[in-house]
N, C-alpha and C positions, 0 to 999 in steps of 0.2 A: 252538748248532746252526748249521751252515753251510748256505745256500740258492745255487741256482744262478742267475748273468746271464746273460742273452742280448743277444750284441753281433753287430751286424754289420759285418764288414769285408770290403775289398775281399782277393781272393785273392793279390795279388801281398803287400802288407801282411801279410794272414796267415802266408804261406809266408817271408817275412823276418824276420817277428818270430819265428816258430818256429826257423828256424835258429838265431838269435841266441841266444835261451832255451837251446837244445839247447850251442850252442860255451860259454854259461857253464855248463853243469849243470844247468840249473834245466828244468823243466818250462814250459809257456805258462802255467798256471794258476796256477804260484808268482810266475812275474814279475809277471801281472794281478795278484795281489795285493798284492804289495809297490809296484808302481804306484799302487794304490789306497789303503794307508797311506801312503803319501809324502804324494800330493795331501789327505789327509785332512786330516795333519799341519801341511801346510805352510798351510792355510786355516783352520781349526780355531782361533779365538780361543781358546779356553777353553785348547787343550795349548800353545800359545805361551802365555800369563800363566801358566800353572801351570812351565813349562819356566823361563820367566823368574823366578819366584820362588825358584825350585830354584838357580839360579845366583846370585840375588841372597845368597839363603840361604849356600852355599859360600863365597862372594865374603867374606862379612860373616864364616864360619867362621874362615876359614885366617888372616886378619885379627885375630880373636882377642875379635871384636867379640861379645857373649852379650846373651842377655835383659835382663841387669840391666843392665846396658852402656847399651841403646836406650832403657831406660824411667828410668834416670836422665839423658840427653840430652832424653828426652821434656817430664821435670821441669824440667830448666833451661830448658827453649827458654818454655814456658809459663809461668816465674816472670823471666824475660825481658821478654816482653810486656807483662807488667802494670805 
């Protein structure tokens, strides 16, 4: 369920950001919001580690690198040590 903000802006701001919204298509409400998932995104620990594992994961894919792969690198690094 969606709730509403109440922000205050000056009117010159207002009346620019709404043109701007309007020359892409978008609505003032769609751009607030897409502003508001960016900044979430971009601050947001948890979806950068999760975004970063996602890549690491691919990275490690196309590479050809699998489970078994990691957990016998695991085994040697540890029978290394000892």
């Amino acid at each position: 369920m969606s709730t509403q903000m109440i922000i205050r802006v000056d009117d010159e701001i207002k009346s620019k950001f709404a043109k701007i919204a309007k020359a892409e298509g978008k609505s003032v409400s769609v751009v607030i919001r897409e502003l508001i998932e960016d900044y979430i995104q971009e601050r947001d620990i948890e979806t950068y580690i999760d975004d970063l594992w996602a890549r690491v994961g691919k990275k490690l894919k196309s590479n050809g690198v699998t489970a078994g792969t990691i957990q016998k690198a695991i085994r040697e690094a540890r029978t290394a040590k000892k």
